[in-house]
N, C-alpha and C positions, 0 to 999 in steps of 0.2 A: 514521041513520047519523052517527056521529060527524065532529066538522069534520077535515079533512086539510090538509096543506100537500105540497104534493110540488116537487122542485127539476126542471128541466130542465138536461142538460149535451150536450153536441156528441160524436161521434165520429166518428171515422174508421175502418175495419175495411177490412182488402186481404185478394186472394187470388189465388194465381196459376191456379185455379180457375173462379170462378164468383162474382157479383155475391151470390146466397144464404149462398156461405161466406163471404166480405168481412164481413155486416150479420151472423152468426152470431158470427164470429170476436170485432167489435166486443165483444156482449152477451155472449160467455162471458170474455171475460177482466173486462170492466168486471162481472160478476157473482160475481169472485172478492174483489173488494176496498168492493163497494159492496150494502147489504140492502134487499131490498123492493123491488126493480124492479118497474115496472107498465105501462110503453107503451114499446117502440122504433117510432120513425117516420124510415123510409125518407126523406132528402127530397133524395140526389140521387145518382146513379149516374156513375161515370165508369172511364175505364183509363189506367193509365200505359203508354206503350209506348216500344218499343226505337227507335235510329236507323233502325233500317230499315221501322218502321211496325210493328211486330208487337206480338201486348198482352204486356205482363208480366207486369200485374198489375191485379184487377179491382179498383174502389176503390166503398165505397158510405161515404156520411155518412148518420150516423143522429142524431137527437134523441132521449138517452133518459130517462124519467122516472123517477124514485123517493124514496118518503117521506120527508118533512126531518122527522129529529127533532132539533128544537135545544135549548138547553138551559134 
């Protein structure tokens, strides 16, 4: 196998949904502008919610990897 280098970068992904659309959302927009994705890692889940307690909006942070090709 040939040597690799891959970069890790941070996300964020909401949904007024579901925690799975939130980490979905992240990795399709971040797979519109960036090539060779190889690992999103989950590493933490949370919600924003209204004054009144109620969720808004479901929030997951992800770590996602993909191949650095430099120059």
């Amino acid at each position: 196998m040939p040597e690799s280098v891959y970069k890790v970068i941070e996300l964020i992904g909401t949904s007024s949904e579901s925690w799975e659309k939130a980490a979905a959302n992240a990795v399709g927009l971040a797979a519109k502008s960036l090539r060779d994705l190889r690992v999103a890692e989950v590493v933490k889940l949370d919600m924003q919610l209204d004054g009144k307690g109620q969720v808004e909006a479901y929030r997951a942070k992800l770590n996602v990897s993909f191949k650095f090709e430099g120059s």
